[in-house]
C-alpha positions as CSV (number, residue, x, y, z in Angstrom):
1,X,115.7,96.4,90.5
2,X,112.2,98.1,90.8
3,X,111.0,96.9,86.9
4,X,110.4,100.1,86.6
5,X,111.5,102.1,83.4
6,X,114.2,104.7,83.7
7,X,112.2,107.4,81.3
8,X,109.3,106.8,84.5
9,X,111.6,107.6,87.4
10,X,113.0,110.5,86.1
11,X,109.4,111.9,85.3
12,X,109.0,110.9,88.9
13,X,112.5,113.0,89.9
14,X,111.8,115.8,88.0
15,X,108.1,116.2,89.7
16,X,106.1,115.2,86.9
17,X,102.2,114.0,87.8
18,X,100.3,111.3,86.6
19,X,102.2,108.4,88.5
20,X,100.8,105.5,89.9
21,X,100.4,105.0,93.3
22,X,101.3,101.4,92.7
23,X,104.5,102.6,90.7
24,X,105.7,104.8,93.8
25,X,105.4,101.8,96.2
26,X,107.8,99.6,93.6
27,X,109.8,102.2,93.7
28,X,109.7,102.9,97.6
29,X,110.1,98.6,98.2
30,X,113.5,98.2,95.4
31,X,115.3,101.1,97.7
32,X,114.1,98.9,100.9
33,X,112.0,101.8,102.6
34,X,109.5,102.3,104.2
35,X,106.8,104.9,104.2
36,X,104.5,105.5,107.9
37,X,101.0,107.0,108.1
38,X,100.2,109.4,110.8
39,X,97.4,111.7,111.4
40,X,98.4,115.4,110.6
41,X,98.8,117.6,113.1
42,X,96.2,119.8,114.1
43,X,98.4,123.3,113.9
44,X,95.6,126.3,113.5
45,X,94.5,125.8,110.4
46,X,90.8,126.5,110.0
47,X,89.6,125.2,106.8
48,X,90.7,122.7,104.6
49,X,91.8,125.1,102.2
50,X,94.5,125.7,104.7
51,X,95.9,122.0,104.4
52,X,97.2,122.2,101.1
C-alpha cells in the first residue's frame, strides 16, 4: 500500500538509521495517520545537551 519495500520497513521496525524522511511520511500516510508538531516543553533542562 505504501510502495515501499518490505526489506525497508523492517530496517525501519528494527531501528535501523539512514531512512528517508520522505520514506517515513509514505509510510505514516498508507496506515492513514497523522503526525502533529508542537513545541517541546520547557521542563528544566539547561542546555541543549540536555534535550537529547
Amino acid at each position: 500500500m505504501s510502495g515501499v519495500w518490505q526489506e525497508t520497513i523492517s530496517k525501519i521496525e528494527n531501528g535501523s538509521g539512514g531512512t528517508k524522511l520522505e520514506t517515513l511520511f509514505d509510510l505514516i500516510a498508507a496506515l492513514d495517520l497523522e503526525i502533529t508538531v508542537t513545541e517541546r516543553s520547557k521542563g528544566i533542562s539547561d542546555g541543549l545537551e540536555d534535550i537529547f
